[in-house]
N, CA, C and O atoms as a GROMACS GRO file, in nm:
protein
  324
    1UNK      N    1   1.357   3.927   3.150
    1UNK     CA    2   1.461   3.834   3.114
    1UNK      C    3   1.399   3.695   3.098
    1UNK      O    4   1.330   3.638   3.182
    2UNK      N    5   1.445   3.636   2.945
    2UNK     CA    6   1.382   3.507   2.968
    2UNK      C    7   1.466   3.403   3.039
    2UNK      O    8   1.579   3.362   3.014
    3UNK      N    9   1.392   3.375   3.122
    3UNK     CA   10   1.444   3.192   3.192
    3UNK      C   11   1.472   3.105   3.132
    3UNK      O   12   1.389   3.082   3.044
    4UNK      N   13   1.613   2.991   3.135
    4UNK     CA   14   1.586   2.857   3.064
    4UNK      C   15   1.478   2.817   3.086
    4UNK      O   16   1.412   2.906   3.141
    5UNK      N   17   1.405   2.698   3.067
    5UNK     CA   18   1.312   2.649   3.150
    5UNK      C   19   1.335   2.576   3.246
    5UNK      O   20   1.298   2.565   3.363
    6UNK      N   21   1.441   2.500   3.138
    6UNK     CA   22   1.491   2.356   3.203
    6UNK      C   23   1.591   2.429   3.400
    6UNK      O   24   1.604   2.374   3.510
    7UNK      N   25   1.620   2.522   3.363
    7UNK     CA   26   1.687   2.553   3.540
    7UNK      C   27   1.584   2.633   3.598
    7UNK      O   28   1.603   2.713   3.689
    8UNK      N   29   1.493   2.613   3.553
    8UNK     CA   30   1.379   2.703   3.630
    8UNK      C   31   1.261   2.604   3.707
    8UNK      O   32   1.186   2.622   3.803
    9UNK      N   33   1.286   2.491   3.613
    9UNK     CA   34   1.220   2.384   3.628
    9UNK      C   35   1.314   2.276   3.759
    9UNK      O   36   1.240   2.217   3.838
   10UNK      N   37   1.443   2.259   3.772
   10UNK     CA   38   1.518   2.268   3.818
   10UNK      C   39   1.526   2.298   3.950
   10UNK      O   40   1.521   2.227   4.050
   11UNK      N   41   1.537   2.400   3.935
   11UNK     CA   42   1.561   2.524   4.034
   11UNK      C   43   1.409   2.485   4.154
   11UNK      O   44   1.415   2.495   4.277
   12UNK      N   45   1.272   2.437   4.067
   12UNK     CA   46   1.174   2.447   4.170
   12UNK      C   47   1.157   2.299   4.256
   12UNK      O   48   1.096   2.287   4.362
   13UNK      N   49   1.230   2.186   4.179
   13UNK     CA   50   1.225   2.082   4.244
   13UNK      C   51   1.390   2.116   4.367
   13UNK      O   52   1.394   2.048   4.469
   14UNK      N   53   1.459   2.176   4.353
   14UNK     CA   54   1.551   2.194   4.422
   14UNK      C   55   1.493   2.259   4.600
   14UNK      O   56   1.534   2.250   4.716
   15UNK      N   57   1.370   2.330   4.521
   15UNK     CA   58   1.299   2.391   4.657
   15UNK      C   59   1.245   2.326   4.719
   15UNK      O   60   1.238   2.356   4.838
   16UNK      N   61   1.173   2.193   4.666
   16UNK     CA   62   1.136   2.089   4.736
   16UNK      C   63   1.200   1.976   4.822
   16UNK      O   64   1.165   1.874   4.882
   17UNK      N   65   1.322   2.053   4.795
   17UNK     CA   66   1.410   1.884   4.874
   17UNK      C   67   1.417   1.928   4.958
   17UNK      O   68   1.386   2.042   4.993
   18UNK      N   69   1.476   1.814   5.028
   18UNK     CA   70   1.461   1.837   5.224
   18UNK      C   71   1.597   1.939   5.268
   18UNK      O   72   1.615   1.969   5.386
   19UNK      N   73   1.669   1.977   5.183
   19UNK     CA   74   1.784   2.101   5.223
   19UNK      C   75   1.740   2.172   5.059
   19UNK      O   76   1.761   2.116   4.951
   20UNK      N   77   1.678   2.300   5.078
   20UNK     CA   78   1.679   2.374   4.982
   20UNK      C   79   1.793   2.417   4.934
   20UNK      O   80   1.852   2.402   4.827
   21UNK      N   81   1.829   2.504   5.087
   21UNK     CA   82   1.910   2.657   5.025
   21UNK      C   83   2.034   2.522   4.968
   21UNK      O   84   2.024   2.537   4.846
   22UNK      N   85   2.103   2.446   4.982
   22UNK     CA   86   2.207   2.375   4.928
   22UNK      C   87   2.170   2.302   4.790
   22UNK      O   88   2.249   2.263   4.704
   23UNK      N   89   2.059   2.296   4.789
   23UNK     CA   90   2.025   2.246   4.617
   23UNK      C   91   2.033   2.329   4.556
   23UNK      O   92   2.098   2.314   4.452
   24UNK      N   93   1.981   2.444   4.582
   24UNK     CA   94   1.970   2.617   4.502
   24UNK      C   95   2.136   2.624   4.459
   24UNK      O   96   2.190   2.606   4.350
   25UNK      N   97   2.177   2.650   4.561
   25UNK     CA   98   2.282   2.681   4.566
   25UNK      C   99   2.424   2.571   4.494
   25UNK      O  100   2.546   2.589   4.504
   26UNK      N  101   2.354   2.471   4.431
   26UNK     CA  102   2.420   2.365   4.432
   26UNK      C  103   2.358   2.425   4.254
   26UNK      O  104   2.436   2.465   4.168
   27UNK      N  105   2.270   2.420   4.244
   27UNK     CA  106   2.236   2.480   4.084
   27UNK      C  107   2.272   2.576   4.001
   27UNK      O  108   2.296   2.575   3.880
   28UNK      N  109   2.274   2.717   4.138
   28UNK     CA  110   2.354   2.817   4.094
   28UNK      C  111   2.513   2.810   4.053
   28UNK      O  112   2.557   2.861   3.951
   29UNK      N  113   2.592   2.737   4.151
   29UNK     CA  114   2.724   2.667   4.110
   29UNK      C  115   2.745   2.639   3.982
   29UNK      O  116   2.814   2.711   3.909
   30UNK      N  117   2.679   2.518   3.940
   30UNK     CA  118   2.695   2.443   3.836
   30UNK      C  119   2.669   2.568   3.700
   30UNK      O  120   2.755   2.577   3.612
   31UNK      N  121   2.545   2.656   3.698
   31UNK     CA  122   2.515   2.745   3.587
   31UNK      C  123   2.661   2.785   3.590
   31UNK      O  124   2.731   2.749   3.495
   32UNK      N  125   2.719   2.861   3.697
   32UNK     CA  126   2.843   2.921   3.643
   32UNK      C  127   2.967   2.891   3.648
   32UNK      O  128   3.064   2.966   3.662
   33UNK      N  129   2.961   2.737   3.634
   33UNK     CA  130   3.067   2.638   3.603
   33UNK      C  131   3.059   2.603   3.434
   33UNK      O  132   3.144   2.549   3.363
   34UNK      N  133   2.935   2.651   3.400
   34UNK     CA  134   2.885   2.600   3.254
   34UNK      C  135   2.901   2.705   3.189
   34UNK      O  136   2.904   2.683   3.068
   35UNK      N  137   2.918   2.872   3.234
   35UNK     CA  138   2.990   2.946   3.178
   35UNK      C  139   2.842   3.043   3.184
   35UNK      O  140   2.864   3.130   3.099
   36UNK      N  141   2.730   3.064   3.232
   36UNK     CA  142   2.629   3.130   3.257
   36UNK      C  143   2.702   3.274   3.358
   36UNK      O  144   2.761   3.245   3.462
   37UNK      N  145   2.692   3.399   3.322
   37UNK     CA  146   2.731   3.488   3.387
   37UNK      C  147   2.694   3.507   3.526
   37UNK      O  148   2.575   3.527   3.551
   38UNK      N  149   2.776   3.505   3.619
   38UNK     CA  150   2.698   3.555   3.744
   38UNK      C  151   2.550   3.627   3.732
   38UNK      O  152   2.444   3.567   3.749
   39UNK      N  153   2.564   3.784   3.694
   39UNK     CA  154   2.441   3.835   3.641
   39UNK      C  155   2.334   3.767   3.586
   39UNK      O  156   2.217   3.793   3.612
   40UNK      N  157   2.381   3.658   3.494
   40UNK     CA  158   2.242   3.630   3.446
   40UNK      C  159   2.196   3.498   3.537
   40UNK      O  160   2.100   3.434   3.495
   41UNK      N  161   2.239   3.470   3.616
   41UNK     CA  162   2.241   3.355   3.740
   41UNK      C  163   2.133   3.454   3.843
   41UNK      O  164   2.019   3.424   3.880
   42UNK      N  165   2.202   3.564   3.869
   42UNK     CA  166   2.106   3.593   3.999
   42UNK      C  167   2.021   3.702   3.902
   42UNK      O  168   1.989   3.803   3.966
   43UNK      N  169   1.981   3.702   3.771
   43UNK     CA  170   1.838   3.733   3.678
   43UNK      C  171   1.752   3.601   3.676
   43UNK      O  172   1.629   3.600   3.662
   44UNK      N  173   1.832   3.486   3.693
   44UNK     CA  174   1.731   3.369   3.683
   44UNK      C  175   1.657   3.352   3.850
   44UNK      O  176   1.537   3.327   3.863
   45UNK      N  177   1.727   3.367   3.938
   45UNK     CA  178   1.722   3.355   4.070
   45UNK      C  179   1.600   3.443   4.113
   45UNK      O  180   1.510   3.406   4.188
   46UNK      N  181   1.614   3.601   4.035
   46UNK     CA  182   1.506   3.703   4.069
   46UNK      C  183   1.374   3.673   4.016
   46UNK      O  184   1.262   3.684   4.067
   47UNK      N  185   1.409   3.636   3.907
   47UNK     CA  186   1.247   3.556   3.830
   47UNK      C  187   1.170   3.460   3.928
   47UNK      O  188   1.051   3.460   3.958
   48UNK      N  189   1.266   3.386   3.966
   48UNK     CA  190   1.206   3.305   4.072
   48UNK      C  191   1.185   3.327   4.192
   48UNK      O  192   1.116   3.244   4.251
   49UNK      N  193   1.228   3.425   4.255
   49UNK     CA  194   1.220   3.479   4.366
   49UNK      C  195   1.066   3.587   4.338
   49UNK      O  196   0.994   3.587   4.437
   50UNK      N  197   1.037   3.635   4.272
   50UNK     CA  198   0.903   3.739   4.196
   50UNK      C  199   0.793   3.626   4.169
   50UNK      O  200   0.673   3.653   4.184
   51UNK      N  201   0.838   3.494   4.127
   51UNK     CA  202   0.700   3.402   4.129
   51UNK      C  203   0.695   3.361   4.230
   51UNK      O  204   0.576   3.344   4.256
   52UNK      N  205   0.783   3.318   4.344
   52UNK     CA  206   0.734   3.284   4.485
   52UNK      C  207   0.655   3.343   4.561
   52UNK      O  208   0.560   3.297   4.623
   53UNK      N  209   0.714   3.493   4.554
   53UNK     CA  210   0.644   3.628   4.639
   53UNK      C  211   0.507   3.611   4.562
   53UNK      O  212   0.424   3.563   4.639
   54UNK      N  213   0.456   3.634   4.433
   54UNK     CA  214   0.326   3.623   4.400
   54UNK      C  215   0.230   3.513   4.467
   54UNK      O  216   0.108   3.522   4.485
   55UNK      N  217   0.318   3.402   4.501
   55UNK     CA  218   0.217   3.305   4.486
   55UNK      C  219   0.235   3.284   4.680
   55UNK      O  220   0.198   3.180   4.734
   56UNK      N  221   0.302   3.416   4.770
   56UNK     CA  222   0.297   3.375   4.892
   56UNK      C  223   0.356   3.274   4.960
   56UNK      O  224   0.328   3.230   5.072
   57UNK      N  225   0.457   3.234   4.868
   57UNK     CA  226   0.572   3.094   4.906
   57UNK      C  227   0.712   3.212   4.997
   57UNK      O  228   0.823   3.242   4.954
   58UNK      N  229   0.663   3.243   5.097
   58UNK     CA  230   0.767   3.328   5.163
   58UNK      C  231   0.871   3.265   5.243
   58UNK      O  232   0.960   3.341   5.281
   59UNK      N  233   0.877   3.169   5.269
   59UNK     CA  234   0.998   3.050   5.323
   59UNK      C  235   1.088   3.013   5.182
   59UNK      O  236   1.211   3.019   5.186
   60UNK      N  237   1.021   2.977   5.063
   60UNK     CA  238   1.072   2.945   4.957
   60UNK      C  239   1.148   3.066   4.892
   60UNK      O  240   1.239   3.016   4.826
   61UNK      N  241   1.151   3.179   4.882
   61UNK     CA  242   1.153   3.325   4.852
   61UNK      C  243   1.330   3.338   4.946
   61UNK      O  244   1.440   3.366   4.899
   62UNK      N  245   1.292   3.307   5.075
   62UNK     CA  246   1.396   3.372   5.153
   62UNK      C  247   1.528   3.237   5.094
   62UNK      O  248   1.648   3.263   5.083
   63UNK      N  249   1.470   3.106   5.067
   63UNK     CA  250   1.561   3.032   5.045
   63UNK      C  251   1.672   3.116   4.883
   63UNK      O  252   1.791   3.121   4.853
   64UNK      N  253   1.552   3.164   4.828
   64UNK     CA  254   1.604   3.216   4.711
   64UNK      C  255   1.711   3.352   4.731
   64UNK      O  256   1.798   3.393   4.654
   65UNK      N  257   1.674   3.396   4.847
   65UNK     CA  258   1.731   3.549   4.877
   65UNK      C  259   1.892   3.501   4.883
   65UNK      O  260   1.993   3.520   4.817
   66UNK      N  261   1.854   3.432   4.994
   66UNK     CA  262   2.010   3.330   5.021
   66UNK      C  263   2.105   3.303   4.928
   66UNK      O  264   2.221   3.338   4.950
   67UNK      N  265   2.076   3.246   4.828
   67UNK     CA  266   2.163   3.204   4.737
   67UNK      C  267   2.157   3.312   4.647
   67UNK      O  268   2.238   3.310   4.555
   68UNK      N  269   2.087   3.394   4.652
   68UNK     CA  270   2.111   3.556   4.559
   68UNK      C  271   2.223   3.599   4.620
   68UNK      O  272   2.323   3.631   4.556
   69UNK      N  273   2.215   3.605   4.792
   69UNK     CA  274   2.363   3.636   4.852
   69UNK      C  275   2.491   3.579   4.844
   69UNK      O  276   2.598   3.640   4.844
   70UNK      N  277   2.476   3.478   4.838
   70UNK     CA  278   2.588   3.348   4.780
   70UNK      C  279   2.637   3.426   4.617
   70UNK      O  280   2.756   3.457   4.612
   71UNK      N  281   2.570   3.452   4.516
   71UNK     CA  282   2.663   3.464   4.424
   71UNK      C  283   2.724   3.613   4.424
   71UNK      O  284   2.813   3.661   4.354
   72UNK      N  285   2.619   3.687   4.560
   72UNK     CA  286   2.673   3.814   4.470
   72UNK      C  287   2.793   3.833   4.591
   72UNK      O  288   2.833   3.949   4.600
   73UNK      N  289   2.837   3.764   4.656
   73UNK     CA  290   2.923   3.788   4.784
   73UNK      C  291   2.852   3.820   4.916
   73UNK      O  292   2.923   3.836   5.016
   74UNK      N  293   2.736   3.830   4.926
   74UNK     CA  294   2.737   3.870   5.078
   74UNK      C  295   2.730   3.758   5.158
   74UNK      O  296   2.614   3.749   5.199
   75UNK      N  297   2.790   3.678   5.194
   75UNK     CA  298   2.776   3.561   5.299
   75UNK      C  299   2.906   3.524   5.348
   75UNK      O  300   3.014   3.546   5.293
   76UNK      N  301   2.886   3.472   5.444
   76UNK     CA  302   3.046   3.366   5.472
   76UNK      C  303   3.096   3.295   5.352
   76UNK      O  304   3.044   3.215   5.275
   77UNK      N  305   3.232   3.358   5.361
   77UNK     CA  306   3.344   3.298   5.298
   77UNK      C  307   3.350   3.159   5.227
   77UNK      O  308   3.396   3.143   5.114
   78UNK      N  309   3.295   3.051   5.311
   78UNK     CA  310   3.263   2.929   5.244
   78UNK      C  311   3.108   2.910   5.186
   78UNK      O  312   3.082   2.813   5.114
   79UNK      N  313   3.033   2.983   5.211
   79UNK     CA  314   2.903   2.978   5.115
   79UNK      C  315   2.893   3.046   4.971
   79UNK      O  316   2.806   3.039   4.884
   80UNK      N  317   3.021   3.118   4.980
   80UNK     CA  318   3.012   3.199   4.838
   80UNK      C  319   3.040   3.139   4.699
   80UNK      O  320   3.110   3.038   4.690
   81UNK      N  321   2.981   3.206   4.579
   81UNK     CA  322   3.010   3.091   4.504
   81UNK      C  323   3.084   3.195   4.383
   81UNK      O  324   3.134   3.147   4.281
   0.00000   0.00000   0.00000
């Protein structure tokens, strides 16, 4: 699946801020406020979650898992998106 760039690009400065999982998750929101399918939200999420694991970013990875759970429902009620 190809990635925008621009939310992929996005998406990695989001990992850098001092609250990840809420930037992630604050990105994922917005894609499907802009009309981006759930599905293809957590296809962008897995791309990025597959370059973390390569590159051994396993704190960054789990931040990603998180907000994979956020769209697809598995979390508390108020984290879901």
């Amino acid at each position: 699946m190809a990635v925008n760039q621009d939310i992929f690009s996005a998406f990695h400065q989001a990992l850098d801020s001092p609250e990840p999982v809420l930037k992630v998750r604050d990105l994922a929101r917005s894609e499907l406020e802009h009309g981006v399918s759930r599905s293809e939200v957590l296809g962008q999420l897995e791309s990025l979650r597959i370059e973390l694991r390569g590159g051994g970013r396993s704190e960054q990875e789990d931040v990603v898992l998180d907000v994979m759970d956020f769209v697809s429902g598995w979390s508390s009620p108020h984290m879901q998106l």
